[in-house]
N, C-alpha and C positions, 0 to 999 in steps of 0.2 A: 517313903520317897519313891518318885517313879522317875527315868529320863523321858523328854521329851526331846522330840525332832529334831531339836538344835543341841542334843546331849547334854543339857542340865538338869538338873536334878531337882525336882518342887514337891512339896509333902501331896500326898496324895489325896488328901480331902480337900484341897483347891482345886482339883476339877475332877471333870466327869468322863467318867470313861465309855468311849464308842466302841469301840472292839478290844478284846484282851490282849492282840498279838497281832504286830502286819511286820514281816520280815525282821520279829526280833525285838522291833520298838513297839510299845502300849500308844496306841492313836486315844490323841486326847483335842475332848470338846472344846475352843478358845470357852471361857468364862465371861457374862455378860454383867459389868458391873456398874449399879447407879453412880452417877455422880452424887447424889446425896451420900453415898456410902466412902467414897474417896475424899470426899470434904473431910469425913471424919479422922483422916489420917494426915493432920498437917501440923504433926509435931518431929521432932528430931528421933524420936524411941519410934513413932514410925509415919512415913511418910512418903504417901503417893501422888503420883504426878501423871499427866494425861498428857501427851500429845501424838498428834493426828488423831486424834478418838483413841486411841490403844492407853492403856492404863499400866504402871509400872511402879514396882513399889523400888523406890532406892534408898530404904534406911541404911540399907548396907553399906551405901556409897557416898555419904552427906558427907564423913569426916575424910575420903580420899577423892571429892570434886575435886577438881585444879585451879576452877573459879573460887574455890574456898565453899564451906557448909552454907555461908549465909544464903549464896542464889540459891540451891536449893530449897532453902527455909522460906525465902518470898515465893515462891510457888505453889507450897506442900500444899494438897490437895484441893488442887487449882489446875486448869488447862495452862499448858507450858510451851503450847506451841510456839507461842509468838516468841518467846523469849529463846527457848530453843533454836529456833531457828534463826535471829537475830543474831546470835552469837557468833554463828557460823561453823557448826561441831567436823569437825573431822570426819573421816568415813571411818577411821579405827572406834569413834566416840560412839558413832549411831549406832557401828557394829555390838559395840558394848552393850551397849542401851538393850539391847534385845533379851539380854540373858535376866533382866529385871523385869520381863515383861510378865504379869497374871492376868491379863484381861483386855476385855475391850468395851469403850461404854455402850449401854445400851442404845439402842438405835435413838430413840427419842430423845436421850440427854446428848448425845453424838449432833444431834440435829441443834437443838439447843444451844451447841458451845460453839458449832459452826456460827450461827444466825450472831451472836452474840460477841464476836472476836472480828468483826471484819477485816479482810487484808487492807492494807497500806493504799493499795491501788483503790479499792473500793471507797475509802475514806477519802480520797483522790477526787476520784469520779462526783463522788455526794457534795464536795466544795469547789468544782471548777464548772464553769460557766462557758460560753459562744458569747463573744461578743459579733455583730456582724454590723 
């Protein structure tokens, strides 16, 4: 186990080490992870969820949600923006949120769940019309 920058604690063969030592703390690489590989974890024993591109496993957290395990069950290894944000999480939630974080998607699946998710407003835009 190593700490990282936010002072928790993640097995050290999930990431990569850039220098041994910067004032104390082990500087560690973010992890670059496919979506095809997060898809793979969308069961209750273990279950990852993506939102803004950043990748977070929250098995730990399925059975202490407040929304109850099922929302996160309809997301597991799925982009969870929309719904994340939908919700409207608290800033103590988002805070949380961080300390589940191992990764970030690859740039090209990151691009992908973009293109794929449109915002609200863009869905907006794509059905309204000028009459003049």
């Amino acid at each position: 186990m190593m700490k990282t920058l936010s002072g928790h604690t993640k097995p050290a063969d999930s990431l990569k080490k850039i220098s041994p030592h910067l004032c104390g703390w082990e500087m560690t690489e973010i992890r670059e992870i496919e979506l095809a590989e997060v898809r793979q974890h969308n069961t209750e024993e273990s279950l990852w969820i993506v939102i803004r591109g950043e990748v977070f496993d929250v098995t730990k957290f399925v059975k202490e949600h407040p929304g109850g395990g099922d929302q996160l069950l309809g997301v597991a290894g799925k982009d969870a923006t929309k719904d994340f944000n939908n919700v409207g999480h608290s800033k103590d939630a988002r805070d949380m949120l961080t300390q589940f974080k191992i990764g970030v998607l690859t740039s090209k699946d990151n691009l992908e769940t973009s293109n794929s998710s449109p915002s609200k407003d863009k869905e907006k835009a794509k059905s309204c019309c000028i009459i003049q």
